[in-house]
C-alpha positions in Angstrom: 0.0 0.0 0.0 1.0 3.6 -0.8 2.1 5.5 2.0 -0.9 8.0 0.8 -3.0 5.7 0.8 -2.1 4.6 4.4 -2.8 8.0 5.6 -6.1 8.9 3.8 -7.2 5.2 4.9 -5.8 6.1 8.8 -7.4 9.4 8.7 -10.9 8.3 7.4 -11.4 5.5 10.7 -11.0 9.1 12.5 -13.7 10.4 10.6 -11.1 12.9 8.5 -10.6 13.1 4.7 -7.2 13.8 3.5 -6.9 15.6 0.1 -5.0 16.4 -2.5 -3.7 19.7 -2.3 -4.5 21.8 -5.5 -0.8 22.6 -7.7 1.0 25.7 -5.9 1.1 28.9 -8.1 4.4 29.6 -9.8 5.4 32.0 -6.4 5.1 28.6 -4.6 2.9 30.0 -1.8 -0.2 28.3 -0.7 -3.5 29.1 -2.8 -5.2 31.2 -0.1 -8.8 29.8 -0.7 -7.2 26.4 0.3 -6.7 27.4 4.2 -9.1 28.8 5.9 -6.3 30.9 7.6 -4.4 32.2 5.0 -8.2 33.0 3.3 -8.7 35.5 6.2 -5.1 37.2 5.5 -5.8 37.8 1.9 -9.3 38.9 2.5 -8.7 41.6 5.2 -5.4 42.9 3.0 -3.0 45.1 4.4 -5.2 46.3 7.1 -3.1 48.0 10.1 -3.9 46.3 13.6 -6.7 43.8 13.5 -8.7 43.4 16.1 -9.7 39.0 16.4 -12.1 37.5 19.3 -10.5 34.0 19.7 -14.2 32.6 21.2 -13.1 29.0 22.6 -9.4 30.1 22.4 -8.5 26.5 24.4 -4.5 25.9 25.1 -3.6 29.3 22.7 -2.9 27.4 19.8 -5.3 29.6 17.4 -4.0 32.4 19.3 -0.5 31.9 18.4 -1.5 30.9 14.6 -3.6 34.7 14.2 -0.3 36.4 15.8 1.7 34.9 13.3 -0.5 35.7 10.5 -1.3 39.3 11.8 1.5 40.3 13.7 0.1 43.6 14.8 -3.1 42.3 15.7 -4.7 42.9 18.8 -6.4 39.2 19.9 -8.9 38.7 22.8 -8.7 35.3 23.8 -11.9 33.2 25.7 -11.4 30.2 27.4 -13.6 29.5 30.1 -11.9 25.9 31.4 -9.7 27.0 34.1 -6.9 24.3 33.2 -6.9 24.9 29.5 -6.9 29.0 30.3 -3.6 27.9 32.3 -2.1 26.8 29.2 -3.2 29.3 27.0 -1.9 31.9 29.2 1.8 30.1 29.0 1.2 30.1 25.2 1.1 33.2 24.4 3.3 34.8 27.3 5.8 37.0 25.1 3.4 37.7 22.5 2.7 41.4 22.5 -1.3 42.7 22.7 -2.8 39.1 23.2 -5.4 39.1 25.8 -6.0 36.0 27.6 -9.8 36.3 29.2 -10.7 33.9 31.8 -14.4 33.5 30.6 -17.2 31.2 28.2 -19.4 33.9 25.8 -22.4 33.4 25.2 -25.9 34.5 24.5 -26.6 36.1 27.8 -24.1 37.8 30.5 -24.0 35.6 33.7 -22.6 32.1 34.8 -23.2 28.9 33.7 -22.2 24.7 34.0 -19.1 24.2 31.7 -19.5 20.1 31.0 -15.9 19.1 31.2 -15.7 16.1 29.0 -12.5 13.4 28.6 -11.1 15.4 26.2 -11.0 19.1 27.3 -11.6 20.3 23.5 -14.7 19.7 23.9 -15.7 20.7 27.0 -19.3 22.7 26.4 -22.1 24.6 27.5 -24.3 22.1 26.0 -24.3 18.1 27.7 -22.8 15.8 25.3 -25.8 13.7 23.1 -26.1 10.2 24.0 -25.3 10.1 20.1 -21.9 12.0 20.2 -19.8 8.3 20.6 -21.5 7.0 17.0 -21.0 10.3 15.3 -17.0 10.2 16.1 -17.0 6.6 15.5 -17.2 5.5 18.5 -14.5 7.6 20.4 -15.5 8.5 23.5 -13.5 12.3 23.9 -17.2 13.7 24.8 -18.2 11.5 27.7 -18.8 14.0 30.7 -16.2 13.8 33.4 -17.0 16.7 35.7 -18.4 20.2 35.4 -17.4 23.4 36.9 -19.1 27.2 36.8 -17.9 29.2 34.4 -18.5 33.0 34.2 -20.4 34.2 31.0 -19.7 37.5 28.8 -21.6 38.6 26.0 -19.9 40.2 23.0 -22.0 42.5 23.4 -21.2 43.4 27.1 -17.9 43.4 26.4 -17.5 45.9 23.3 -19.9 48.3 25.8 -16.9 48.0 28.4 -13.8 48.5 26.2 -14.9 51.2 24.0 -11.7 51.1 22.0 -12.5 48.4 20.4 -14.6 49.9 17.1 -14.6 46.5 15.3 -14.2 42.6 15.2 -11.9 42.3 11.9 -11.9 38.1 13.0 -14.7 36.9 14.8 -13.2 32.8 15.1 -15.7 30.8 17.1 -15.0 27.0 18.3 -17.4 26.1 21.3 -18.3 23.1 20.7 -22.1 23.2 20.0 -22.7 27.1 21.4 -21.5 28.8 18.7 -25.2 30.4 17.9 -25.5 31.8 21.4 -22.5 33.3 21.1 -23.7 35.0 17.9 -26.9 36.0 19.6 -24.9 37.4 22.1 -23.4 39.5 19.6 -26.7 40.3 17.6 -26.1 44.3 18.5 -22.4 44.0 16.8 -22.9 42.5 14.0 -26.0 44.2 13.1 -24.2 47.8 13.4 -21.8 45.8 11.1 -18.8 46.0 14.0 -17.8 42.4 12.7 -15.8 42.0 9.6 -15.3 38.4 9.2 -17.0 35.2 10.8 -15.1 32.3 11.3 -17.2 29.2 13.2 -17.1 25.8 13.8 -20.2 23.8 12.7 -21.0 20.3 14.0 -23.7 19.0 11.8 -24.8 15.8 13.4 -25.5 15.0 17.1 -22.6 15.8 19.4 -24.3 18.1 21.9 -28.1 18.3 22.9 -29.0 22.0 21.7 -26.8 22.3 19.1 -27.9 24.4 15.6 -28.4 23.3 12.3 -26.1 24.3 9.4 -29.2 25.5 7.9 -29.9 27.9 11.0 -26.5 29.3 11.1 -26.5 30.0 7.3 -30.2 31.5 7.6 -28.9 33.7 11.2 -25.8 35.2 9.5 -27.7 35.9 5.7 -29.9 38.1 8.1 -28.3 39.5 10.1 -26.0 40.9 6.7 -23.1 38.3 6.2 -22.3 35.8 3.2 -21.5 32.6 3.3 -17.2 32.8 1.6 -15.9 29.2 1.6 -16.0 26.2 3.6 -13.3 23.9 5.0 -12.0 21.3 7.4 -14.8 18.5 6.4 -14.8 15.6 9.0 -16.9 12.6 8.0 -18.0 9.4 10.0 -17.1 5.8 8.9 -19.8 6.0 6.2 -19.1 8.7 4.9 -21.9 11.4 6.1 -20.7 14.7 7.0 -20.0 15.5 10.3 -18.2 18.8 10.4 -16.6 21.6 9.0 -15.8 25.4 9.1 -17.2 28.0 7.7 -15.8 31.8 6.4 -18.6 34.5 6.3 -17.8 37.8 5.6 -19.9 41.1 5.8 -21.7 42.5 3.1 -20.2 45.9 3.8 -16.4 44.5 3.9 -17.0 43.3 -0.3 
């Protein structure tokens, strides 16, 4: 067996599909509209200081990723998980004007039960669906081991107190299953169109009980004035239905 075929055949019992990159442009860099990343770079341009909500910013490793794309940026990093916002804060020590924030947003300003599962990246809001172990065939990284309160923000609450910030160029959102009340929670921003680009997670079958449709999230941001740009990172079970991926939205008024 080819060693690629090894490793698309290894990925796909994860629920993973390994591609093909497409041929590399005669500079040699990476075709932008490949990575979901290097997309964001070459859509905000040469812009001076981007400002990024990390929303689920975990152990920092998206954190450090944006600084090394945007080197100027400012980034405002959530993590609610008190052991994960440990590590975060070590990952980006040294890196100037990245904020680590010691809190879960959501829809509503408060505190709420964080589920902390086996794996912390995916520790939710939501309780894990009794269906979560057949959708990641049959890995058990969402089985609830404990759960701690968690303080909540809203996006909206925390734009009112930092008045600096104008506008999210990067709104990145990974919360495993929450990522609509965290949009909700920022209905007043991105309808004054304070939010540039979106950039979410979307788990399409049953991982956590609450969790939104694809459909929902493409109806909520095509109202409240965003389009749907590419998608990317497709996860699929062991036959083959899809399971997950990212999406890119950007604001009408950013075309």
């Amino acid at each position: 067996m080819k060693p690629t075929q090894a490793l698309k055949r290894a990925a796909y019992r994860l629920g993973l599909d390994v591609r093909r990159a497409l041929p590399l442009p005669k500079s040699g860099a990476v075709p932008s509209f490949t990575d979901a990343f290097h997309e964001q770079v070459r859509l905000l341009g040469r812009m001076a200081r981007p400002v990024i909500f990390d929303a689920g910013a975990h152990i920092g490793q998206t954190a450090v990723k944006y600084k090394t794309l945007f080197p100027d940026a400012a980034v405002y990093s959530f993590e609610p998980f008190e052991g994960s916002f440990a590590q975060l804060v070590t990952a980006v020590r040294g890196l100037n004007d990245v904020h680590p924030i010691n809190s879960a947003l959501g829809r509503y300003a408060g505190e709420l039960t964080l589920n902390v599962n086996r794996s912390t990246a995916t520790n939710s809001l939501l309780r894990t669906d009794p269906r979560a172990s057949e959708t990641w065939n049959g890995a058990d990284v969402t089985d609830t081991i404990g759960e701690n309160k968690v303080p909540v923000e809203t996006i909206d609450s925390f734009l009112a107190t930092h008045p600096a910030i104008s506008t999210i160029d990067i709104l990145k959102i990974d919360a495993q299953g929450s990522e609509m009340d965290i949009l909700l929670g920022a209905r007043g921003a991105l309808q004054a169109r304070r939010v540039r680009l979106v950039y979410l997670e979307i788990i399409v079958l049953p991982t956590y009980i609450g969790q939104q449709t694809l459909e929902a999230y493409l109806a909520f941001l095509r109202g409240s004035g965003f389009a749907l740009h590419n998608v990317f990172n497709f996860c699929y079970t062991s036959d083959g239905q899809l399971s997950q991926l990212d999406a890119l939205f950007r604001s009408d008024s950013s075309t």
